[in-house]
C-alpha positions as CSV (number, residue, x, y, z in Angstrom):
1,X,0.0,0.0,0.0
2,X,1.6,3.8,-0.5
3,X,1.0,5.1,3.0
4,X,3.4,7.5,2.8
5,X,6.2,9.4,1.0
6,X,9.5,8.1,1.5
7,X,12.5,10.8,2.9
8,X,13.6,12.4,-0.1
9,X,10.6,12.3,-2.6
10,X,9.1,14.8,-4.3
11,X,5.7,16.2,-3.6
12,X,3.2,13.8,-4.9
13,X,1.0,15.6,-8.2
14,X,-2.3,16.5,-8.1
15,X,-4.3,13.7,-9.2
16,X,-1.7,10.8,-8.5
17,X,-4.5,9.1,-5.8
18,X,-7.2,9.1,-8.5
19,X,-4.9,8.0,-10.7
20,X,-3.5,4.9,-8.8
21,X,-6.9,4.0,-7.5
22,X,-8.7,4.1,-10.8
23,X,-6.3,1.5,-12.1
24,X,-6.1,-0.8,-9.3
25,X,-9.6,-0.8,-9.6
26,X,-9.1,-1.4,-13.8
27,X,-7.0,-4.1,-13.0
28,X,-8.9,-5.7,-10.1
29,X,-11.6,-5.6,-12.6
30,X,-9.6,-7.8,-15.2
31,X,-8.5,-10.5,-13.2
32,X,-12.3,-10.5,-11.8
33,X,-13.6,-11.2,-15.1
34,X,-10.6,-14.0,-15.8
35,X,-11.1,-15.7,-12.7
36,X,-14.6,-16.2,-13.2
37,X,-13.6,-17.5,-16.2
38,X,-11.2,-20.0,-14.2
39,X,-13.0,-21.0,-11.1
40,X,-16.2,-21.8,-12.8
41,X,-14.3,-23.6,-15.5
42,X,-15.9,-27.0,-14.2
43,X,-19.0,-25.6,-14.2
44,X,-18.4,-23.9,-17.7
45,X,-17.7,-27.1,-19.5
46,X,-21.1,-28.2,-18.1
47,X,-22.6,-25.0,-19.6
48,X,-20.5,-24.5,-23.2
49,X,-19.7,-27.8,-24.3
50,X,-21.2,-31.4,-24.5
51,X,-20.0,-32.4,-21.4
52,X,-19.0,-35.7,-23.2
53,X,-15.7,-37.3,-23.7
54,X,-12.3,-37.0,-21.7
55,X,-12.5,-34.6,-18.3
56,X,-9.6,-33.2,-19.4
57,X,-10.1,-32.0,-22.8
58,X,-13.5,-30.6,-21.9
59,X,-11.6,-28.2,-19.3
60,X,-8.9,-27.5,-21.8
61,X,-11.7,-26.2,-24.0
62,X,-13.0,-23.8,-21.7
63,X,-9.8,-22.3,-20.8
64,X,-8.3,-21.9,-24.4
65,X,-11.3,-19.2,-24.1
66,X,-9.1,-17.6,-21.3
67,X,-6.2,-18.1,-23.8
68,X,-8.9,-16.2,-26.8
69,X,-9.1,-13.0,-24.3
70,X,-5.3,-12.9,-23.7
71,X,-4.1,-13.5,-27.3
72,X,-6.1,-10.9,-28.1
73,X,-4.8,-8.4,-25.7
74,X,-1.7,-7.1,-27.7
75,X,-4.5,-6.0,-30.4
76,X,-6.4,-3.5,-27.7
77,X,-2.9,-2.6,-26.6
78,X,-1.5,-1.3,-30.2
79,X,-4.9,0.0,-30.8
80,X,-5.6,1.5,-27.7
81,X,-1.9,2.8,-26.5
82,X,-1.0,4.0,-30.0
83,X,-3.4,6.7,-30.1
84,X,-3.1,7.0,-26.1
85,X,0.5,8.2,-27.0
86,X,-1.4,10.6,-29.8
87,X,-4.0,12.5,-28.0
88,X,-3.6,11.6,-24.3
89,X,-4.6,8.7,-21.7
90,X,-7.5,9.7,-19.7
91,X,-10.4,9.9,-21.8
92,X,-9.5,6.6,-23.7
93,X,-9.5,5.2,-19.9
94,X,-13.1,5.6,-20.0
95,X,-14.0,4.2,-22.9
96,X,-11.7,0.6,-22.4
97,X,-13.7,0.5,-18.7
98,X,-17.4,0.8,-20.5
99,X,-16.6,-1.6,-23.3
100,X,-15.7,-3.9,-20.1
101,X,-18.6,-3.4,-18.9
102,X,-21.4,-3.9,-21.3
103,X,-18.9,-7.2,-22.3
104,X,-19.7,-8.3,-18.6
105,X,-23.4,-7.7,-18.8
106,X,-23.3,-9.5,-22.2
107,X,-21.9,-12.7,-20.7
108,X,-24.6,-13.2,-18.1
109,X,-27.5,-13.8,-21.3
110,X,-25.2,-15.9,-23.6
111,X,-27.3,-19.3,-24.6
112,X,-26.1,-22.6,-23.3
113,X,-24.8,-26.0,-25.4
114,X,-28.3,-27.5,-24.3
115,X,-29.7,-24.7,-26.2
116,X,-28.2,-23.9,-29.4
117,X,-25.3,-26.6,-29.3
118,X,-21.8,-26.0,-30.0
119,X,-23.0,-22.3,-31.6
120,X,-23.0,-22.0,-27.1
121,X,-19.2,-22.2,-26.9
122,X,-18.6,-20.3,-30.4
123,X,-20.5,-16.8,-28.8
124,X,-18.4,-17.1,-25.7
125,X,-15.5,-17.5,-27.4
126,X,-16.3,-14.7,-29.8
127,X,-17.3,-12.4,-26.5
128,X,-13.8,-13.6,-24.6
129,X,-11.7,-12.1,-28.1
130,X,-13.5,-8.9,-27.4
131,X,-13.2,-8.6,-24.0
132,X,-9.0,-9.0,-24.5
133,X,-9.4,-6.1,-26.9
134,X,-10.6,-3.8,-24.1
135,X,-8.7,-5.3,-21.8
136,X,-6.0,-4.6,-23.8
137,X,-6.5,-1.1,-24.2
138,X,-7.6,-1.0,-20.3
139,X,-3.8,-1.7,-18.8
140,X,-1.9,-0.4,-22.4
141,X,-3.4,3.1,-21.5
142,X,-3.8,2.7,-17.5
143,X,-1.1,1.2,-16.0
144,X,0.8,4.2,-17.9
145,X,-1.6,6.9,-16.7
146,X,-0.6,6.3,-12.7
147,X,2.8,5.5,-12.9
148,X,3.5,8.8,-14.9
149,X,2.1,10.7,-11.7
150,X,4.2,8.9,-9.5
151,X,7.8,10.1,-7.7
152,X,10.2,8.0,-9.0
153,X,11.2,6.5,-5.5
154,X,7.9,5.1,-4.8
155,X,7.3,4.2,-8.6
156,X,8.2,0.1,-7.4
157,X,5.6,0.7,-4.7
158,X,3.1,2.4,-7.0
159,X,3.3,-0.7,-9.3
160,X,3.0,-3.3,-7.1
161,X,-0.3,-1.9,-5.5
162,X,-1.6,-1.0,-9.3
163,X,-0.8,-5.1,-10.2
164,X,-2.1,-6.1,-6.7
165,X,-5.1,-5.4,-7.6
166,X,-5.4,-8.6,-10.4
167,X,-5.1,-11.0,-7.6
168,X,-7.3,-9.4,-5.2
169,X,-9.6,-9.8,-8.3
170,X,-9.4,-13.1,-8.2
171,X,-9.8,-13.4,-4.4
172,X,-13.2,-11.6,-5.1
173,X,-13.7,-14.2,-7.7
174,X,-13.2,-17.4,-5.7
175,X,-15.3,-15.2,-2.8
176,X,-18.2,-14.7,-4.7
177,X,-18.4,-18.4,-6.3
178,X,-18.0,-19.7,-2.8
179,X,-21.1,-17.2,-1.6
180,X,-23.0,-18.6,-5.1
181,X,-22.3,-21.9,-4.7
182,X,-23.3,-21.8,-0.8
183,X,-26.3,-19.9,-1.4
184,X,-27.9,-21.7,-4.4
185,X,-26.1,-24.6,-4.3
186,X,-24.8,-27.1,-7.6
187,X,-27.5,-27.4,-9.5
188,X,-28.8,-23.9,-9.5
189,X,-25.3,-23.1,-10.3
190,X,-25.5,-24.8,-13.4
191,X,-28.8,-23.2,-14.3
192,X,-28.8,-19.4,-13.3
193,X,-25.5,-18.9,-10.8
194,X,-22.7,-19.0,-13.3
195,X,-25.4,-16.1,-14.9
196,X,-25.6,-13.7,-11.7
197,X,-21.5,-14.5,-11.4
198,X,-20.7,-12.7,-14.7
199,X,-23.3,-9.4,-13.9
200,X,-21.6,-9.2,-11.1
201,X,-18.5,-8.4,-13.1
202,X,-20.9,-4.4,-13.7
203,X,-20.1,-3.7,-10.0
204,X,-16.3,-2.5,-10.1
205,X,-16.8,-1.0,-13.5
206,X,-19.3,1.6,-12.3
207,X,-16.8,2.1,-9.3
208,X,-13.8,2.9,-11.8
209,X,-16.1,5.3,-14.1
210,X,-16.7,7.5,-11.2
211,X,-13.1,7.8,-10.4
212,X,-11.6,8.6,-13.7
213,X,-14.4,11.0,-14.1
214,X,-12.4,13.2,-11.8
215,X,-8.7,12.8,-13.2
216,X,-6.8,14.7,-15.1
217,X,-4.4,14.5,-17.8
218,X,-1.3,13.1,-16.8
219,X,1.9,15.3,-16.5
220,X,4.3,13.7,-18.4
221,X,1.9,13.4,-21.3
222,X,1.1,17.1,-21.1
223,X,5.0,17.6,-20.8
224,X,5.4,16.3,-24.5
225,X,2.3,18.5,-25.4
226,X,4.2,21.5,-24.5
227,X,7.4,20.2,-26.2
228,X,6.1,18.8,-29.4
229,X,7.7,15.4,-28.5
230,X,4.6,13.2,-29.6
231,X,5.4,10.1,-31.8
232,X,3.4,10.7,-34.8
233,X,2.8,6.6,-35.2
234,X,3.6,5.0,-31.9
235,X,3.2,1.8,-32.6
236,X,4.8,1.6,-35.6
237,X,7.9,3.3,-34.3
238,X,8.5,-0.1,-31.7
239,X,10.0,-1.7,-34.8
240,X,12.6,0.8,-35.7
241,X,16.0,0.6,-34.0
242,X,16.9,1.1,-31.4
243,X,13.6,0.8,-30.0
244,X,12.7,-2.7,-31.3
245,X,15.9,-4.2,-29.0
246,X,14.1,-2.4,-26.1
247,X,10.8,-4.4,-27.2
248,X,12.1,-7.7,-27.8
249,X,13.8,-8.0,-24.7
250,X,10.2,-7.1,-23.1
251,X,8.2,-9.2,-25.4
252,X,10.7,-12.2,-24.3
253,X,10.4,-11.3,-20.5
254,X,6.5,-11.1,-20.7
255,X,6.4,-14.9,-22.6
256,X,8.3,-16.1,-19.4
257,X,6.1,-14.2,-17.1
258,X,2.8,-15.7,-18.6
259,X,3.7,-18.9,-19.2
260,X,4.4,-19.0,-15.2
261,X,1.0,-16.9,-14.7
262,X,-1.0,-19.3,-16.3
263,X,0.5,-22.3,-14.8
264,X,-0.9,-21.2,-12.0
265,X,-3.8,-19.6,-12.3
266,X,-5.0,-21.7,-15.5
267,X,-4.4,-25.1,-13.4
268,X,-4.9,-24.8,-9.6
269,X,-8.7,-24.7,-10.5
270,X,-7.8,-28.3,-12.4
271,X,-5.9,-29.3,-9.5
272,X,-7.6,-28.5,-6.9
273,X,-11.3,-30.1,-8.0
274,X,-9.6,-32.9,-10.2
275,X,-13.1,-33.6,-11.8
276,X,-14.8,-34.0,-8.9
277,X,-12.0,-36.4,-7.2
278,X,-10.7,-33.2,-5.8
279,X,-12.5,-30.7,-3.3
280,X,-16.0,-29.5,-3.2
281,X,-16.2,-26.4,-5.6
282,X,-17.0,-24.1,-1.7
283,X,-14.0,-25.0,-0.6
284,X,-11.9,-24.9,-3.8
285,X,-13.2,-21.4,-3.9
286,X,-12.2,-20.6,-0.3
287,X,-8.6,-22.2,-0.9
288,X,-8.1,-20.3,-3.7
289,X,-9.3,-17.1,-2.8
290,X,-7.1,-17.2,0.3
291,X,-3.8,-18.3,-1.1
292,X,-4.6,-15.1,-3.8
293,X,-4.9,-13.1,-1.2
294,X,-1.7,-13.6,0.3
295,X,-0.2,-12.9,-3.5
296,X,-1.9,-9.7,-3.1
297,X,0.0,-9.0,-0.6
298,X,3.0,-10.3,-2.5
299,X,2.8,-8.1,-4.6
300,X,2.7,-5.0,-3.1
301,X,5.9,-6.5,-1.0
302,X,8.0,-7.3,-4.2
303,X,6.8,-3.6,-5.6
304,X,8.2,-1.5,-2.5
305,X,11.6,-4.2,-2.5
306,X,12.2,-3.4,-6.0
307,X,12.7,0.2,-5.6
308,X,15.5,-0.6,-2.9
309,X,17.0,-4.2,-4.6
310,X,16.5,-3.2,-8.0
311,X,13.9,-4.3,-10.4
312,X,16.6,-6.4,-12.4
313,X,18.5,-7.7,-9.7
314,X,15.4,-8.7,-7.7
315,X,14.2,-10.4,-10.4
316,X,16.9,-12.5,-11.3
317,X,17.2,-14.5,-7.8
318,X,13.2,-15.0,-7.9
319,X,13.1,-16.5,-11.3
320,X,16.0,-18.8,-10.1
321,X,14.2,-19.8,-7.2
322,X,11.4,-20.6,-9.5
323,X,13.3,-22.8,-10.9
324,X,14.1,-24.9,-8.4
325,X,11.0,-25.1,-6.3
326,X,8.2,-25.0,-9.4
327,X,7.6,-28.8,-9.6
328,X,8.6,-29.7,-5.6
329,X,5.4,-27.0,-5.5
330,X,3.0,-28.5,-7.7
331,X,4.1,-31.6,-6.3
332,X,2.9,-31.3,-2.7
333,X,-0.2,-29.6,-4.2
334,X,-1.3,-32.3,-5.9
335,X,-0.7,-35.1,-3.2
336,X,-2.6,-32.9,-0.9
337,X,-5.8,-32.8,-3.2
338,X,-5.7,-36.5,-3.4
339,X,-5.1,-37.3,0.3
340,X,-8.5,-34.6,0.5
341,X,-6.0,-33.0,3.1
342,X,-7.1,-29.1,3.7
343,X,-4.2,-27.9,5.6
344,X,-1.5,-28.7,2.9
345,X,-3.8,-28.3,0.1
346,X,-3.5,-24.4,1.2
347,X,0.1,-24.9,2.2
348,X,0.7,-25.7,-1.8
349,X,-1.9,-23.4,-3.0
350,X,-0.7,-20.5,-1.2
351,X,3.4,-21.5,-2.4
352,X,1.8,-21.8,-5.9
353,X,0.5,-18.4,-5.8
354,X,3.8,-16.9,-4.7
355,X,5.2,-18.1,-8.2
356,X,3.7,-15.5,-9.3
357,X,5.1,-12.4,-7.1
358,X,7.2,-10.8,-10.0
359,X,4.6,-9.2,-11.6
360,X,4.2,-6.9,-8.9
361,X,7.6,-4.7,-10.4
362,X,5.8,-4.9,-14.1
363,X,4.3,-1.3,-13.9
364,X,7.8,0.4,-12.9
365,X,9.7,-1.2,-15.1
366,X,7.8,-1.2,-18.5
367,X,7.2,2.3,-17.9
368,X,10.6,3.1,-17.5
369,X,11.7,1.0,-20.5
370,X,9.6,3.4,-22.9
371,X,9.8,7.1,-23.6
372,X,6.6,9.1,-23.2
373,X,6.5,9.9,-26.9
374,X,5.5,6.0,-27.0
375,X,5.2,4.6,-23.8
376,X,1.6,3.9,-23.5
377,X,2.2,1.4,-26.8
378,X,5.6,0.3,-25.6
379,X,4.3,-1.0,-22.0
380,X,0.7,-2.4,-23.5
381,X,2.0,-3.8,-26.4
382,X,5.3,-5.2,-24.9
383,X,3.1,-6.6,-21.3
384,X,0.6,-8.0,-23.7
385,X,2.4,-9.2,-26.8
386,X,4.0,-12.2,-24.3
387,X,0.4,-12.9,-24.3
388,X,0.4,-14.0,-28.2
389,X,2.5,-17.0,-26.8
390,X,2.0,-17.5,-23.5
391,X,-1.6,-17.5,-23.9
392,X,-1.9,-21.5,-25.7
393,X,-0.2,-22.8,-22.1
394,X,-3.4,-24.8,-22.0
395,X,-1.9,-26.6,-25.3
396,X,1.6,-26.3,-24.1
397,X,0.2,-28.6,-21.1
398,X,-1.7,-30.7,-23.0
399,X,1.6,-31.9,-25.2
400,X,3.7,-32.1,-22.0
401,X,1.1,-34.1,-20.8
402,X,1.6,-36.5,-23.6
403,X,4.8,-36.8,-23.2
404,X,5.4,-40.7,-22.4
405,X,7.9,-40.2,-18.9
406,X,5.6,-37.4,-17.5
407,X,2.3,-39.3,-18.6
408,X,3.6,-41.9,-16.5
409,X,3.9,-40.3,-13.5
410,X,1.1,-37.8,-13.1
411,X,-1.6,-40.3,-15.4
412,X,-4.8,-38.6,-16.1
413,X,-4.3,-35.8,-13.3
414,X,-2.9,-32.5,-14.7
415,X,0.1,-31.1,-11.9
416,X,3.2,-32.2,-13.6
417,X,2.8,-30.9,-16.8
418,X,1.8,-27.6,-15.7
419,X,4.9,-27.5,-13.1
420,X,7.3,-28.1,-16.4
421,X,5.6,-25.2,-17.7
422,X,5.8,-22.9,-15.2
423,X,9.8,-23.8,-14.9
424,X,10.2,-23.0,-18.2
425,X,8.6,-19.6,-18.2
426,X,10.9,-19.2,-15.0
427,X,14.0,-19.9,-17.2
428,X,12.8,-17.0,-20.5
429,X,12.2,-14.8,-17.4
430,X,15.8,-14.8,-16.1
431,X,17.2,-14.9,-19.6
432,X,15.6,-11.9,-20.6
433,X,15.9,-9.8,-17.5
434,X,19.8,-11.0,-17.1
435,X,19.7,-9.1,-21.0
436,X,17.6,-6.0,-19.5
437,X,19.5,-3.1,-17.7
438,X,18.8,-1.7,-14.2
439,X,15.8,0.7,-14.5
440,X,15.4,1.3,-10.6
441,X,15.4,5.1,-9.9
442,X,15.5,6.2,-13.3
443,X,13.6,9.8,-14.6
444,X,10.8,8.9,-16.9
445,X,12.5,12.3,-18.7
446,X,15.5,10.4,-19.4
447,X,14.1,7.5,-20.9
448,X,15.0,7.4,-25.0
């Protein structure tokens, strides 16, 4: 949280708490909509698809409609961050939040497989592609907005409270399945519950309308205003040296970020219910949400470290620990689901979601990767274009999972495969940031 100045900051702006709120909220509502996606996966495959066949490849179906919303992310985040870096960032944050919306509303009255057949699955998917293109445009735009109002010695901070916010998402999420699935219980769950679940998504958009309502232009966008420095085709201009080495090295760190993200988030939902070997979907859902909690405040703890280790430095020794502990992880996970053993199911879930604490420097550092003139394309487009191959992980799995030596030791349950996964994203993550420079403490002015 950014309870204070540190000794030796400057003043904070005017509008920097708008700012930093509105996109925590942005982002919170993100990861909301995603994890819906996630925890109600089993009950999705009852919903979208035949329900017939292998377990497995039913759930793999549902998420590769996760994997539609965040391949099509880096599209929303050239559109949406070029012109961003053309006529400003605030008023285009209003219009990526109310596309979010009304795609949220939308979702609650899609028709189901019993009622149209696979045409059921084909809408959702179709709704999920445009929901990454405002999504897209959502973090391209805002996670640029409130870091360019913030000092640059709390900027690490700043981050990590503006990413917090996608796990608390999901703690809100697996809280308001568990409060669904409580209330009405399975089988209304499967007829009107996974409905309510998705309106629900309206809530925190209304909230982050209101806020951004009462922002203002950031400074250093009006800065290049004044000076004349505006890109006149942002997105375009990634490709040209010397900017494109500055892209690929962030479009190489963000494949090895997701391809850790997703092994987590994508599969603990898998894990943890095992198609109905596993636990209840209640206490899945509790689980869950509380291990994503504790990532919460993960984040916000590797944010405020980065500004005093260093983003790259700090980085570095947690994607080798990755390394070493990602399978031992999904290991004990998975023989905690089948012994139906509560306490180290959590112990595992909650060690999962630290695999995941990196992202919480991602704001600081993109931002200070990218001059103003095109650094609402540069961040969106660089966090998101990891995304165009990160996002198949659910296939990634699926052909680890068919290979013979790993088939053989985790059979028909999916923990291994994703844990090979997740190490291997590790392993792109230190490669790339090892090829990065030290951004810590750097003036956004000085960026070229």
């Amino acid at each position: 949280m950014i309870n204070s100045v540190p000794q030796g900051s400057s003043r904070l702006p005017r509008g920097f708490y708008p700012a930093m709120f509105g996109q925590w909220i942005g982002f919170m509502l993100d990861s909301y909509d995603m994890s819906l996606v996630l925890v109600m996966a089993p009950i999705l495959t009852k919903i979208f698809t035949s329900g017939k066949g292998n377990p497995a490849w039913q759930y793999v179906v549902i998420i590769l409609t996760y994997s539609i919303t965040m391949a099509t992310r880096p599209l929303g985040s050239a559109i949406f961050g070029h012109y961003a870096d053309k006529v400003g960032r605030r008023n285009l944050l209003i219009v990526t939040m109310s596309g979010v919306g009304v795609c949220s509303l939308l979702a609650a009255f899609l028709p189901t497989y019993q009622s149209v057949g696979p045409m059921a699955w084909v809408l959702f998917a179709m709704l999920r592609f445009v929901m990454g293109i405002f999504f897209g445009g959502e973090y391209a735009v805002g996670h640029t907005f409130a870091i360019e109002f913030s000092p640059s010695d709390i900027r690490g901070r700043v981050g990590g409270f503006i990413q917090s916010g996608f796990p608390l998402g999901y703690v809100f999420g697996a809280v308001m399945l568990a409060i669904l699935g409580s209330v009405m219980g399975k089988s209304a769950m499967l007829t009107m519950g996974w409905r309510y679940a998705f309106a629900t998504g309206v809530i925190p958009v209304l909230a982050g309308l209101l806020i951004r309502f009462f922002t203002r232009e950031s400074p250093a966008f009006m800065k290049a205003i004044k000076t004349g420095d505006i890109e006149k085709a942002p997105f375009f201009s990634l490709f040209k040296r010397p900017a494109l080495w500055t892209f690929l090295q962030v479009f190489f760190l963000m494949c090895g970020l997701f391809l850790t993200d997703y092994a987590v988030y994508g599969f603990l939902p898998e894990m943890l219910t095992m198609h109905g070997k596993g636990f209840d979907t209640t206490t899945f859902a509790w689980i869950y949400g509380f291990a994503l909690f504790l990532a919460f405040l993960g984040y916000n703890f590797y944010g405020w470290l980065s500004d005093y280790v260093g983003r790259r430095r700090l980085t570095l020794i947690y994607s080798f620990i990755l390394i070493i502990v990602g399978i031992p992880t999904f290991f004990v996970l998975h023989n905690a689901v089948v012994a139906k053993n509560i306490r180290l199911a959590i112990v595992g879930t909650i060690l999962a979601a630290m695999c995941k604490l990196a992202w919480g420097m991602l704001p600081a550092y993109l931002s200070e990767r990218f001059p103003t003139k095109r650094r609402a394309v540069g961040l969106g487009f660089g966090y998101s274009s990891g995304a165009l191959i990160g996002a198949w992980f659910s296939i990634y799995v699926w052909w680890a999972h068919k290979i013979p030596f790993i088939k053989a030791i985790e059979g028909n349950d999916l923990w291994l495969s994703p844990a090979v996964i997740l190490v291997i994203g590790a392993m792109i993550t230190f490669i790339s940031m090892y090829l990065g420079p030290e951004t810590n403490g750097i003036s956004l002015d000085d960026v070229k």
